[in-house]
Biotite code that builds the C-alpha atoms (Angstrom):
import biotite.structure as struc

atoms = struc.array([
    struc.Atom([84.177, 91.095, 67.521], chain_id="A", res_id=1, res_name="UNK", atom_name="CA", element="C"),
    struc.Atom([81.710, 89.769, 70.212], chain_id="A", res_id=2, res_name="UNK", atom_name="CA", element="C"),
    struc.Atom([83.321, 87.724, 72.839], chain_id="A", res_id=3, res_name="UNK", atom_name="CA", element="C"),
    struc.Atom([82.110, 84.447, 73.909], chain_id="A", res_id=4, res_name="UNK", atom_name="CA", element="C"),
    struc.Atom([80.155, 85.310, 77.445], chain_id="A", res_id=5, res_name="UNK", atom_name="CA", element="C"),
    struc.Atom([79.789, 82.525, 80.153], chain_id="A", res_id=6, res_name="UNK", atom_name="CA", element="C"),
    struc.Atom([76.768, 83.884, 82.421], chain_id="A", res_id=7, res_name="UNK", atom_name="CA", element="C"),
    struc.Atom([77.034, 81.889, 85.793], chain_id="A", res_id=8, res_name="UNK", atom_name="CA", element="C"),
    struc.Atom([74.153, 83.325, 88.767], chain_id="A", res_id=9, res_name="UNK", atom_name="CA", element="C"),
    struc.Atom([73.998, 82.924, 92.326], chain_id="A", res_id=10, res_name="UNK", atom_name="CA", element="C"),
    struc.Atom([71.208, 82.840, 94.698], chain_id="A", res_id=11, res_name="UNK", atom_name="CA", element="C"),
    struc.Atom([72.125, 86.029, 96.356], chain_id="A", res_id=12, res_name="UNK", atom_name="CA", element="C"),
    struc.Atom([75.039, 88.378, 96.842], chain_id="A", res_id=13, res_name="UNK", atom_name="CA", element="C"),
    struc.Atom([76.712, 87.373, 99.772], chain_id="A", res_id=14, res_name="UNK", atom_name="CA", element="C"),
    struc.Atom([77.136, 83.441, 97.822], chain_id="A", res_id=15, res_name="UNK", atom_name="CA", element="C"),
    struc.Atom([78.678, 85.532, 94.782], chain_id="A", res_id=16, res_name="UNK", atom_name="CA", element="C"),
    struc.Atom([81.120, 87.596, 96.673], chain_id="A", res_id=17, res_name="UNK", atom_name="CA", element="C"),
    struc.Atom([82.545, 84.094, 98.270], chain_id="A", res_id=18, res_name="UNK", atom_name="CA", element="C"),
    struc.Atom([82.827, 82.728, 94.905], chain_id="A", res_id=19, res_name="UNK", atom_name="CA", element="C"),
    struc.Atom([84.832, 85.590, 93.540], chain_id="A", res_id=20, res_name="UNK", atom_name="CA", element="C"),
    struc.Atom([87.004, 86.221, 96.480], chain_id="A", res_id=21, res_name="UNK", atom_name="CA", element="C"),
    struc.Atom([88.054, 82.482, 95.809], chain_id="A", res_id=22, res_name="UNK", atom_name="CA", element="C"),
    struc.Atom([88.311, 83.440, 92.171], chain_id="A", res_id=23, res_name="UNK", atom_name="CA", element="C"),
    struc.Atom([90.673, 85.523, 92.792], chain_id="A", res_id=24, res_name="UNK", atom_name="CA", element="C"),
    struc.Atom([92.640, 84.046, 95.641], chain_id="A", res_id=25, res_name="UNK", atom_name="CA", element="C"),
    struc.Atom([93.116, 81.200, 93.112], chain_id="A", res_id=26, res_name="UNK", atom_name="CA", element="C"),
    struc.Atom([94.219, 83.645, 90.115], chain_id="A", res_id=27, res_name="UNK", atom_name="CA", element="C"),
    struc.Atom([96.617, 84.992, 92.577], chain_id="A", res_id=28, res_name="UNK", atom_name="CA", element="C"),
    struc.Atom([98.718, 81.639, 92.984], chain_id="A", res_id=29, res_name="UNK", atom_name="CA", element="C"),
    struc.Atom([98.390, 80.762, 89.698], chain_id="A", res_id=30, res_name="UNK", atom_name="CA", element="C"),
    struc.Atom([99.397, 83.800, 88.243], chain_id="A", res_id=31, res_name="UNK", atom_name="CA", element="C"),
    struc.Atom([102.392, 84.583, 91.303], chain_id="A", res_id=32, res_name="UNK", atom_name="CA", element="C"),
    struc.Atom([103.653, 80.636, 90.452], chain_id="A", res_id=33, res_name="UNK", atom_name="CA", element="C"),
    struc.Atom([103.890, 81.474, 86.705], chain_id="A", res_id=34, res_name="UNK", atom_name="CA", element="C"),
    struc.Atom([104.968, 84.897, 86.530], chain_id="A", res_id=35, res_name="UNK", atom_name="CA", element="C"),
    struc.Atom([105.629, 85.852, 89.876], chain_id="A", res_id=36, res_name="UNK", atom_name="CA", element="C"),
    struc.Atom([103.333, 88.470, 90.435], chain_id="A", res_id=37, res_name="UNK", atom_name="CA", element="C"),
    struc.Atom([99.387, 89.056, 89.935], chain_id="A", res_id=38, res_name="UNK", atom_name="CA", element="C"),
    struc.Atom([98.562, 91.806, 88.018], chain_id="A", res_id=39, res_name="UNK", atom_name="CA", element="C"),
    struc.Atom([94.936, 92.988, 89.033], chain_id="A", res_id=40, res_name="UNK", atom_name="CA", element="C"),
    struc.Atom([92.426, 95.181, 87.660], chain_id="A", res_id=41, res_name="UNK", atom_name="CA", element="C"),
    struc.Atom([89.952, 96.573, 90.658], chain_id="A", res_id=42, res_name="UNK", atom_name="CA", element="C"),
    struc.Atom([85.841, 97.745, 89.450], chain_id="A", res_id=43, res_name="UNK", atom_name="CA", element="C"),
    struc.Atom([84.492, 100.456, 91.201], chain_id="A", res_id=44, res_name="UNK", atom_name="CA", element="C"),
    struc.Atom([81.021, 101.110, 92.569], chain_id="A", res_id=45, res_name="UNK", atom_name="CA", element="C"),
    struc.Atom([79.514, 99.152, 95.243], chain_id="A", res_id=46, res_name="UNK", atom_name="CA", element="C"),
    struc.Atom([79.112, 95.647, 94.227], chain_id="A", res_id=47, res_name="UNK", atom_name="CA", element="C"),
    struc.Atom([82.710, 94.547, 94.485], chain_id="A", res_id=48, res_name="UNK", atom_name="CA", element="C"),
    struc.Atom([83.273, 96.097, 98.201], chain_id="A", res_id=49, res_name="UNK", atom_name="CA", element="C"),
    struc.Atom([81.684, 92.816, 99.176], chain_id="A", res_id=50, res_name="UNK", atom_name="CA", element="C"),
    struc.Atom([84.376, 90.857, 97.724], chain_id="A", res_id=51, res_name="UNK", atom_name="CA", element="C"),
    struc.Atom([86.899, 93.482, 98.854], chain_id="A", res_id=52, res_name="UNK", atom_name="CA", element="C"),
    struc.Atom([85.837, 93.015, 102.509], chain_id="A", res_id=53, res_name="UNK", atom_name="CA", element="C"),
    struc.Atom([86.084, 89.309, 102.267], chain_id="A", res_id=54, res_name="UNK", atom_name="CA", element="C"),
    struc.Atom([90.048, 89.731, 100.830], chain_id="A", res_id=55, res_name="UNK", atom_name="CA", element="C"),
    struc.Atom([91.377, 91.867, 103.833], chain_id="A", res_id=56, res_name="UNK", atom_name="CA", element="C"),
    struc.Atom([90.207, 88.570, 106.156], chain_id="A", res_id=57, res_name="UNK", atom_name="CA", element="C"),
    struc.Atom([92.151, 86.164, 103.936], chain_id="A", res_id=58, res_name="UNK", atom_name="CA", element="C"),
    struc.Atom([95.839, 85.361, 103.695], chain_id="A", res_id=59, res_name="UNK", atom_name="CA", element="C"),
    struc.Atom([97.855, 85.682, 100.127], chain_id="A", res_id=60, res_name="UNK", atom_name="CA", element="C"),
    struc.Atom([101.044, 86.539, 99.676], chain_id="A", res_id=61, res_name="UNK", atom_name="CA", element="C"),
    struc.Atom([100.111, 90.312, 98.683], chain_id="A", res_id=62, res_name="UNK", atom_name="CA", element="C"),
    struc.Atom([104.168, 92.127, 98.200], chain_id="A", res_id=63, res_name="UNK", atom_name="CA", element="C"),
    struc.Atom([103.354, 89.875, 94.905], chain_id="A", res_id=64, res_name="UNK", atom_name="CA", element="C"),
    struc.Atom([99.943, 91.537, 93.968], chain_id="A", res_id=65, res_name="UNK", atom_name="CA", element="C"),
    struc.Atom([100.113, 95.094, 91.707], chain_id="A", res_id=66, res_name="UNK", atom_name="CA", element="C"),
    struc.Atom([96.422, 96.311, 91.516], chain_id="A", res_id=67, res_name="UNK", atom_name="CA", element="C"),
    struc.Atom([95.325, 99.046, 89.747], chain_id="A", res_id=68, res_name="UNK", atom_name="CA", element="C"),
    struc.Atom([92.169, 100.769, 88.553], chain_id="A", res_id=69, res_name="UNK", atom_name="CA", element="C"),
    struc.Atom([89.644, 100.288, 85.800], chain_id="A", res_id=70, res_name="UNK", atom_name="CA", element="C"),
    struc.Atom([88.374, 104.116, 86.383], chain_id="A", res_id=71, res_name="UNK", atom_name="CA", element="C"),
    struc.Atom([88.275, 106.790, 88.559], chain_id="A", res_id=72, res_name="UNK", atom_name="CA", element="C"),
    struc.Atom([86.175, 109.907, 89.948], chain_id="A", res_id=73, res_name="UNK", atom_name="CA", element="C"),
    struc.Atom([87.806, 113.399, 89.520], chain_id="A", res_id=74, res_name="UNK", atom_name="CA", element="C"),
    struc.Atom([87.752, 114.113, 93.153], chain_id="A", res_id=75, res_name="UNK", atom_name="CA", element="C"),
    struc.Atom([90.481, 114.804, 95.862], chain_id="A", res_id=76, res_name="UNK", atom_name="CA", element="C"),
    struc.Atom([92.592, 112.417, 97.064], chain_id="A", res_id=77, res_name="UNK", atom_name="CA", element="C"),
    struc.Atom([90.745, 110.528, 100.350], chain_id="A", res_id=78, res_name="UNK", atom_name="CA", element="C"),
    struc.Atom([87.924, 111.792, 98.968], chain_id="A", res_id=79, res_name="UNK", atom_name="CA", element="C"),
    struc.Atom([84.989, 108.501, 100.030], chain_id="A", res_id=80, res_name="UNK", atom_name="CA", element="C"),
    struc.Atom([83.909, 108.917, 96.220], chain_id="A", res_id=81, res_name="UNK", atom_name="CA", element="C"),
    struc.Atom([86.147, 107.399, 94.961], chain_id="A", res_id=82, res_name="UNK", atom_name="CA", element="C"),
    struc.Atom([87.207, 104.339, 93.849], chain_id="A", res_id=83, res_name="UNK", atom_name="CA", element="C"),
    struc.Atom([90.382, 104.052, 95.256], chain_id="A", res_id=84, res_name="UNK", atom_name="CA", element="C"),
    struc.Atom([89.416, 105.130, 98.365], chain_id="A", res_id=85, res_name="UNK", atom_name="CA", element="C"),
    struc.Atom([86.878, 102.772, 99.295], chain_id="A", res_id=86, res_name="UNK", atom_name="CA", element="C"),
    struc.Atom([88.989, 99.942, 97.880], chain_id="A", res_id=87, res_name="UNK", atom_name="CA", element="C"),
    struc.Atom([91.348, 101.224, 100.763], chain_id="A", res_id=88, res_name="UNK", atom_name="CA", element="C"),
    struc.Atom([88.827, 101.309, 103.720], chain_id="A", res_id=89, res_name="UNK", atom_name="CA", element="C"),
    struc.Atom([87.449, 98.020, 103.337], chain_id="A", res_id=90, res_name="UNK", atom_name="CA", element="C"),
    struc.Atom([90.690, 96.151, 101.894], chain_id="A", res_id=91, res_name="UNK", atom_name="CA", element="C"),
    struc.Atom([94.294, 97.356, 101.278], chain_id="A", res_id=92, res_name="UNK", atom_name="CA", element="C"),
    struc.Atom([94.272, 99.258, 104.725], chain_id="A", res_id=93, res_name="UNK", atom_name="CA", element="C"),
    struc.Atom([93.825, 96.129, 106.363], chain_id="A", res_id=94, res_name="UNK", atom_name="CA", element="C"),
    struc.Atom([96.645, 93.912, 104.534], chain_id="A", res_id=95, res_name="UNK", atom_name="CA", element="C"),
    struc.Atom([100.491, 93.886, 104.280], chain_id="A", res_id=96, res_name="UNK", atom_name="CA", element="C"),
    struc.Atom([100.032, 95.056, 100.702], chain_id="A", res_id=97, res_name="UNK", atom_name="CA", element="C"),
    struc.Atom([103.009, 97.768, 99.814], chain_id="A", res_id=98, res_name="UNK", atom_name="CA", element="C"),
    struc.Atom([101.918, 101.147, 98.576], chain_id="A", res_id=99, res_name="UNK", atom_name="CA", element="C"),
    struc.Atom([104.017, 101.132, 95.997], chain_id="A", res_id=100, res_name="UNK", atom_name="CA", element="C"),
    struc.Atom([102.013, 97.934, 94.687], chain_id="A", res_id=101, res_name="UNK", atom_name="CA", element="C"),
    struc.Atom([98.336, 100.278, 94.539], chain_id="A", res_id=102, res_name="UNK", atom_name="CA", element="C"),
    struc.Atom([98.440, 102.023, 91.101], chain_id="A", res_id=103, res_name="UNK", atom_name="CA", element="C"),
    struc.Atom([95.736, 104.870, 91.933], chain_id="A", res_id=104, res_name="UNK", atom_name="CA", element="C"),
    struc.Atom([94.683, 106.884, 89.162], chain_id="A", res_id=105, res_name="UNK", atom_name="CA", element="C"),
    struc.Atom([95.575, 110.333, 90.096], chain_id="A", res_id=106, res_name="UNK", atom_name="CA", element="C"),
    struc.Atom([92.713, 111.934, 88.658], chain_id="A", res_id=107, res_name="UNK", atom_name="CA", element="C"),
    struc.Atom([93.099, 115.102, 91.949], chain_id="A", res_id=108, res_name="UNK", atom_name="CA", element="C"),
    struc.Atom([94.808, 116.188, 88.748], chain_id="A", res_id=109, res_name="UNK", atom_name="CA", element="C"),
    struc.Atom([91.930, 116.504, 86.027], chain_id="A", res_id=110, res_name="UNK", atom_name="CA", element="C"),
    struc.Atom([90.507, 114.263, 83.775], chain_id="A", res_id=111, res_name="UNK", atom_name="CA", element="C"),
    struc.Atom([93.006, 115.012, 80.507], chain_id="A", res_id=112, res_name="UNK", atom_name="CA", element="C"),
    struc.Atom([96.567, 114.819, 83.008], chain_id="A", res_id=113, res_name="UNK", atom_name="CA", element="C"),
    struc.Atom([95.632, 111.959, 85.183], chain_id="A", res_id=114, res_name="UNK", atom_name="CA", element="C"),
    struc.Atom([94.634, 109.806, 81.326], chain_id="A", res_id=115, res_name="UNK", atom_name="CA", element="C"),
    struc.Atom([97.846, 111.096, 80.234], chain_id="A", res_id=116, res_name="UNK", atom_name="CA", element="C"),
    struc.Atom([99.921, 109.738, 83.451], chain_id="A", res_id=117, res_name="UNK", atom_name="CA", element="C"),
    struc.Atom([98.538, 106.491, 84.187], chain_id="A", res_id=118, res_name="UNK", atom_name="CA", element="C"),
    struc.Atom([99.151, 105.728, 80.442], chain_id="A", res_id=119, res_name="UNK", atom_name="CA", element="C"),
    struc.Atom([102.733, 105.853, 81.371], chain_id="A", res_id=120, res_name="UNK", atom_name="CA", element="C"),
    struc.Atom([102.203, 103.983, 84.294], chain_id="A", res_id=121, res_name="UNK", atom_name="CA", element="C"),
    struc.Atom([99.913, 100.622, 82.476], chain_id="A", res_id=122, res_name="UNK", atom_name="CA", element="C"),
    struc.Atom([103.444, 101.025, 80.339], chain_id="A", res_id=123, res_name="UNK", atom_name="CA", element="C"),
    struc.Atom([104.977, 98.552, 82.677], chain_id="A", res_id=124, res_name="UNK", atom_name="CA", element="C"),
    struc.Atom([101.562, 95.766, 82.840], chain_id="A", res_id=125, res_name="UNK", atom_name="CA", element="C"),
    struc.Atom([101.619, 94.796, 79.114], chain_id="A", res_id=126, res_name="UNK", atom_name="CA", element="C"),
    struc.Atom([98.607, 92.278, 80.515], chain_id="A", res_id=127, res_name="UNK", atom_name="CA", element="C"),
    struc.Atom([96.629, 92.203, 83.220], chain_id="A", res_id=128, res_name="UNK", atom_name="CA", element="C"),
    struc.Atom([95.978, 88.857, 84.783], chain_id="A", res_id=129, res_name="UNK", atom_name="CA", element="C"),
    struc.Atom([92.642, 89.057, 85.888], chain_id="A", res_id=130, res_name="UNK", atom_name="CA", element="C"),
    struc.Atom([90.009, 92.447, 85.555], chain_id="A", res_id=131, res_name="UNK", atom_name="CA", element="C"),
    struc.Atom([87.103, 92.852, 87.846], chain_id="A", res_id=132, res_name="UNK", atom_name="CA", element="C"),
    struc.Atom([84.235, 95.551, 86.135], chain_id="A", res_id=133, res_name="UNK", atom_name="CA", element="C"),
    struc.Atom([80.779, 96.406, 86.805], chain_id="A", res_id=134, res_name="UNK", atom_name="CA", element="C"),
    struc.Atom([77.642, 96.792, 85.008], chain_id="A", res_id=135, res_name="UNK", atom_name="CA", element="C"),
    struc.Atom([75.701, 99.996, 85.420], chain_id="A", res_id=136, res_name="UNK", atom_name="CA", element="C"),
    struc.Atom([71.527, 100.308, 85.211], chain_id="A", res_id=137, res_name="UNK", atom_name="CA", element="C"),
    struc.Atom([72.024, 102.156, 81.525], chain_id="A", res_id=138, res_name="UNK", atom_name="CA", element="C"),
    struc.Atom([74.859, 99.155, 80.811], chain_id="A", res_id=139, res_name="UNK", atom_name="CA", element="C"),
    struc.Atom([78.064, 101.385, 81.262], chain_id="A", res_id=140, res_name="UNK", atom_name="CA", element="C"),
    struc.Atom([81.127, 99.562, 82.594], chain_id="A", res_id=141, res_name="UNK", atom_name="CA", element="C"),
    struc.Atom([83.804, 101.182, 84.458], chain_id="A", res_id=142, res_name="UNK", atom_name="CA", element="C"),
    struc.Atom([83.412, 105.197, 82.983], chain_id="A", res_id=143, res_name="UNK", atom_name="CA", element="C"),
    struc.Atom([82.653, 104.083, 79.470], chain_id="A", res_id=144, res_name="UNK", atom_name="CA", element="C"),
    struc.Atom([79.302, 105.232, 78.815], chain_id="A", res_id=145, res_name="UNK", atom_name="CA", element="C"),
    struc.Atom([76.581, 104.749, 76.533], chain_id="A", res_id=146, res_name="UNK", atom_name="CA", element="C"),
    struc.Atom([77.383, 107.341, 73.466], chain_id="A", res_id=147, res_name="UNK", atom_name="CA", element="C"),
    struc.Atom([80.728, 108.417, 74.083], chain_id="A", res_id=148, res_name="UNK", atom_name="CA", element="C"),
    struc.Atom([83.904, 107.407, 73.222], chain_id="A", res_id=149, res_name="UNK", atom_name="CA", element="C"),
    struc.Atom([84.368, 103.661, 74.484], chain_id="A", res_id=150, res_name="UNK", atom_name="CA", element="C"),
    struc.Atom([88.236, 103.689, 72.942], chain_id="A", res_id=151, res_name="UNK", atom_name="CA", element="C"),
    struc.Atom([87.400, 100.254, 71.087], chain_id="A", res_id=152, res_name="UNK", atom_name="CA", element="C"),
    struc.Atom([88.630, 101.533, 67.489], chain_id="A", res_id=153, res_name="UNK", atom_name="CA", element="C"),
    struc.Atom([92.220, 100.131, 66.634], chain_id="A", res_id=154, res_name="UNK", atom_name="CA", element="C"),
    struc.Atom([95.233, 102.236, 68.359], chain_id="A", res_id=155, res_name="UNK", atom_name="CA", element="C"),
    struc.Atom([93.308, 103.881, 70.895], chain_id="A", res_id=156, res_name="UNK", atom_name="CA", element="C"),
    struc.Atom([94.922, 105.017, 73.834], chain_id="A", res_id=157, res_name="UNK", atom_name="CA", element="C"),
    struc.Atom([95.146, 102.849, 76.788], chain_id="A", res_id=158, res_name="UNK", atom_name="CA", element="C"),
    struc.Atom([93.544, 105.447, 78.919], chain_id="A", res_id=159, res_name="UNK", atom_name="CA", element="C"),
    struc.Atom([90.414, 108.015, 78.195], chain_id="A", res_id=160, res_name="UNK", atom_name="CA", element="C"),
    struc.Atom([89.671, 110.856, 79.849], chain_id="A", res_id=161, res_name="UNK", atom_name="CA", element="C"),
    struc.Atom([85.815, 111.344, 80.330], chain_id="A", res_id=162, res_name="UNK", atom_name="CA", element="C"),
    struc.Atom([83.833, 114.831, 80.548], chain_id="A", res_id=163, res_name="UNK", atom_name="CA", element="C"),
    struc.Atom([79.697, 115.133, 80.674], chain_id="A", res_id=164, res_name="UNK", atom_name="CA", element="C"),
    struc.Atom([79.780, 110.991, 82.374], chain_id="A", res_id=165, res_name="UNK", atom_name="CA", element="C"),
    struc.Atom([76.010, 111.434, 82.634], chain_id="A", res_id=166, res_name="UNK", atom_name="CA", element="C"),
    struc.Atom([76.656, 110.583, 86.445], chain_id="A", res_id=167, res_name="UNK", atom_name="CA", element="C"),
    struc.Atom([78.516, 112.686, 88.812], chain_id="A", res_id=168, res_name="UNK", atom_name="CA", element="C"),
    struc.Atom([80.875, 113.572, 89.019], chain_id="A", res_id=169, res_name="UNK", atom_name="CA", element="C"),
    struc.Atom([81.363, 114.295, 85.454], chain_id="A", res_id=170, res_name="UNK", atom_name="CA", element="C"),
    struc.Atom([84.848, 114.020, 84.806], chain_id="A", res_id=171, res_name="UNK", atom_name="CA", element="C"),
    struc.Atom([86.292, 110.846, 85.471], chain_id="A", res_id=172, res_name="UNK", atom_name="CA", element="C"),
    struc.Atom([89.150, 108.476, 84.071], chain_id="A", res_id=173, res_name="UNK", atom_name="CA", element="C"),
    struc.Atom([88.578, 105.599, 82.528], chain_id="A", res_id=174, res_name="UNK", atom_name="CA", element="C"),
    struc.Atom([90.686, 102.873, 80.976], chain_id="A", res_id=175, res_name="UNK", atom_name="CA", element="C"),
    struc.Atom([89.598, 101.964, 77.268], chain_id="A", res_id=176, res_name="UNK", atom_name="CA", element="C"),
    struc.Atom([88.062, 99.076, 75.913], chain_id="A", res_id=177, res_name="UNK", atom_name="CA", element="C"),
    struc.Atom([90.729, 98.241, 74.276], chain_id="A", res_id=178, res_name="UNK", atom_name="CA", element="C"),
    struc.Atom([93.132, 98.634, 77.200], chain_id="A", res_id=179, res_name="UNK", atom_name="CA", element="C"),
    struc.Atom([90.590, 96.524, 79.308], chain_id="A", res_id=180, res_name="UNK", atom_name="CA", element="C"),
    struc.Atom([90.931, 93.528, 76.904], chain_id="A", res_id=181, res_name="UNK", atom_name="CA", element="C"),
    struc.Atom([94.340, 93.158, 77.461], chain_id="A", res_id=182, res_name="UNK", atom_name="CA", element="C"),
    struc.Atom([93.617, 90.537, 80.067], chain_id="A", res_id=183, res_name="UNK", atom_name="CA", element="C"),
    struc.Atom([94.062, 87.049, 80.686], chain_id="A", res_id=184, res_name="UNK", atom_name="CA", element="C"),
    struc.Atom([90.812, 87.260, 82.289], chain_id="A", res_id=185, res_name="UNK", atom_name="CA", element="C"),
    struc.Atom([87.674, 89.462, 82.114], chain_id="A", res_id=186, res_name="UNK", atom_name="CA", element="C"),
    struc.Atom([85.270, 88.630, 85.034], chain_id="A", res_id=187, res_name="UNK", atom_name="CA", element="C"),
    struc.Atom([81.635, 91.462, 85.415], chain_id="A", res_id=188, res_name="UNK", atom_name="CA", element="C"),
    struc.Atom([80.008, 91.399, 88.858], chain_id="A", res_id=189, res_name="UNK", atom_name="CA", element="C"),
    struc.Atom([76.483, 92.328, 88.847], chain_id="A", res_id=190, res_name="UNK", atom_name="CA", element="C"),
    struc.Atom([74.431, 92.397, 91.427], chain_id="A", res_id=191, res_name="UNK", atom_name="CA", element="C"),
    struc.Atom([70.487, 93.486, 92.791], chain_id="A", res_id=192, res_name="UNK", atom_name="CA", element="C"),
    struc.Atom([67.372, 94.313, 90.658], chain_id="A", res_id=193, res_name="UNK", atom_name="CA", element="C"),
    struc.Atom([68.292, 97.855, 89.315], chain_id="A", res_id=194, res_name="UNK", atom_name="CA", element="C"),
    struc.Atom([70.649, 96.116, 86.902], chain_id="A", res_id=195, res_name="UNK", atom_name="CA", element="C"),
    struc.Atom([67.962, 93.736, 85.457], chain_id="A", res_id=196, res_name="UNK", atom_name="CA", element="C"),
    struc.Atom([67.179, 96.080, 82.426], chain_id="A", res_id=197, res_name="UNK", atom_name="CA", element="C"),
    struc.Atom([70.873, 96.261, 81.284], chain_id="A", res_id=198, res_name="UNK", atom_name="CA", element="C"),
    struc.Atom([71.575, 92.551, 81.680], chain_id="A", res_id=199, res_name="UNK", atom_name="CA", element="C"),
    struc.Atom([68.554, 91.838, 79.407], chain_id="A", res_id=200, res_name="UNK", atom_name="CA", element="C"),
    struc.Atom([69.960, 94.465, 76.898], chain_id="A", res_id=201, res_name="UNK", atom_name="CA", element="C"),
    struc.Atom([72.985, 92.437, 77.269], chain_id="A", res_id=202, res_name="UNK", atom_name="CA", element="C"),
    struc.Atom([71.340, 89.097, 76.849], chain_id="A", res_id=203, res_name="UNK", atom_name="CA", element="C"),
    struc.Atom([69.605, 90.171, 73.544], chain_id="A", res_id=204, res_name="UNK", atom_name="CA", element="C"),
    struc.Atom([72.994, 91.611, 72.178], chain_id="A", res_id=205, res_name="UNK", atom_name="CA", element="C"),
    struc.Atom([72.784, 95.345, 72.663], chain_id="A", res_id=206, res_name="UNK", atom_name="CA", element="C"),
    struc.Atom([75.266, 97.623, 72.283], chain_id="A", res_id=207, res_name="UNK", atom_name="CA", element="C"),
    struc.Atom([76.310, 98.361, 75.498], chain_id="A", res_id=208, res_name="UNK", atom_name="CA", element="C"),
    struc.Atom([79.779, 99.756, 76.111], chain_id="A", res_id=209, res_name="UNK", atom_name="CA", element="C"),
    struc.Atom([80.226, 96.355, 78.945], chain_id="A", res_id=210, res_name="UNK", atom_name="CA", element="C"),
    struc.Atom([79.298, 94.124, 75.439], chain_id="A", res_id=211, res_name="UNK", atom_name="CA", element="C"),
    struc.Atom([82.180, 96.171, 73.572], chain_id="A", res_id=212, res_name="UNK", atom_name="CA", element="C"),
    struc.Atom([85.408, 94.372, 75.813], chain_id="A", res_id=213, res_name="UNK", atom_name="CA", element="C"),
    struc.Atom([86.712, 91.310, 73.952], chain_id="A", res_id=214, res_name="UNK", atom_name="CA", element="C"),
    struc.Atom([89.857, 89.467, 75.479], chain_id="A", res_id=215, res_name="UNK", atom_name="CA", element="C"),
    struc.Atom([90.907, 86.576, 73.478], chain_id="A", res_id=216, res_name="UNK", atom_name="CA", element="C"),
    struc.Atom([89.197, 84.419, 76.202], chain_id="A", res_id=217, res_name="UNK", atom_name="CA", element="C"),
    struc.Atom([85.841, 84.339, 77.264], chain_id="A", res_id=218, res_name="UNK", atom_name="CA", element="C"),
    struc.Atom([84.194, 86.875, 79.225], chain_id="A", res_id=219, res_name="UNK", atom_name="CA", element="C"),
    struc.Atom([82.504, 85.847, 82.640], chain_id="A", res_id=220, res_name="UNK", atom_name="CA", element="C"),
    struc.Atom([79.413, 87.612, 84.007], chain_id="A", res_id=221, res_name="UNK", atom_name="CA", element="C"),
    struc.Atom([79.036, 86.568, 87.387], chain_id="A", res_id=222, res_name="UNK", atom_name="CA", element="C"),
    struc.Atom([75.342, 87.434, 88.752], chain_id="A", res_id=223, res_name="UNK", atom_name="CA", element="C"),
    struc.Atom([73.300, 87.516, 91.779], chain_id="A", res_id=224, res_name="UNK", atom_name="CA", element="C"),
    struc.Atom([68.910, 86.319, 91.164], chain_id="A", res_id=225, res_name="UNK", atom_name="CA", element="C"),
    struc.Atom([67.963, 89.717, 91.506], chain_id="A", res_id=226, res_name="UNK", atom_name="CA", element="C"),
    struc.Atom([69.879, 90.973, 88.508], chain_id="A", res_id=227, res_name="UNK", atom_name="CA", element="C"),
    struc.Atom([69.137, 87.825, 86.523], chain_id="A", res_id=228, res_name="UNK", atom_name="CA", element="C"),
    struc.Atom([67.105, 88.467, 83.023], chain_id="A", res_id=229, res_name="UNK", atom_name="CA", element="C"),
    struc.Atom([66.483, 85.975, 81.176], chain_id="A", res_id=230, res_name="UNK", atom_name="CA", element="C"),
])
């Protein structure tokens, strides 16, 4: 099934991040003042550190907010390649957030035992309230990549582990399609010419794994002009 995609673009960057950091902010209440807590699924890479930055300066009531990961690098823990890590230097280092609250992948541990644990630990977020993913230049989206396993088939697991990712490192943890649907909201952040060629792949309906994740809402591709295709 192809979800219905809302493509909104923004003059540059810094006017994007803003938006989303208010996008989120606003998720936050609405999602705390429903449920009581706001379940949060963080991208990786560097286009969302801008919107990451712009969090740690603004107030929310955070012991509410469980984040965890869409993927992760199979590197040390601390290690600045990875995802978690440089969600922590520019964000949750900087706000009254509890640890207990950051759901890191533990992928320190190899690809197939660090799938196999934070299975167990999604157990407890039947739904995530909002998840933030990228868009790659070859159209991958968090560590699903083009021509291997995306985990969109019915029953697949919640969480994939990844060997050969065609950029390093090459194993990585990643959470399914499937599991990535499982969202109230689905929001891409794309950003800066290098991602032009995959958004027009996207535009013209390719298969890209980012085109595979269908929540029963509508996705939302937020964009900057420079990775505009139209």
């Amino acid at each position: 099934m192809n979800p219905i995609t809302r493509w909104q673009v923004f003059p540059d960057a810094e006017q994007l991040a803003a938006h989303t950091a208010a996008l989120i902010l606003d998720g936050a209440r609405a999602a705390i003042t429903a449920r009581g807590l706001f379940r949060l699924v963080l991208a990786g890479g560097r286009t969302p550190l801008a919107v990451y930055a712009r969090l740690a300066t603004l107030p929310a009531d955070w012991p509410r907010w469980q984040l965890y990961f869409g993927d992760e690098r199979c590197l040390p823990v601390g290690d600045p390649g990875r995802n978690d890590a440089q969600a922590r230097r520019v964000w949750l280092d900087h706000v009254p957030i509890p640890p207990a609250n950051v759901h890191a992948i533990p992928a320190e541990l190899g690809a197939e035992r660090a799938a196999e644990q934070y299975a167990a630990t999604l157990q407890v977020a039947p739904e995530f309230d909002l998840v933030l993913l990228g868009l790659g230049e070859d159209g991958h989206t968090a560590s699903l990549f083009p021509g291997q396993p995306a985990g969109d088939a019915p029953g697949s697991p919640d969480v994939l582990a990844v060997h050969g990712a065609p950029k390093p490192p090459p194993e990585r943890v990643t959470l399914s399609v499937a599991r990535l649907a499982r969202a109230r909201r689905v929001v891409f952040l794309v950003t800066g010419p290098d991602k032009r060629a995959a958004v027009a792949a996207w535009r013209r309906g390719g298969e890209l794994p980012a085109r595979l994740i269908a929540p029963a809402g509508e996705v939302e591709v937020l964009l900057d002009a420079d990775a505009d295709a139209k």
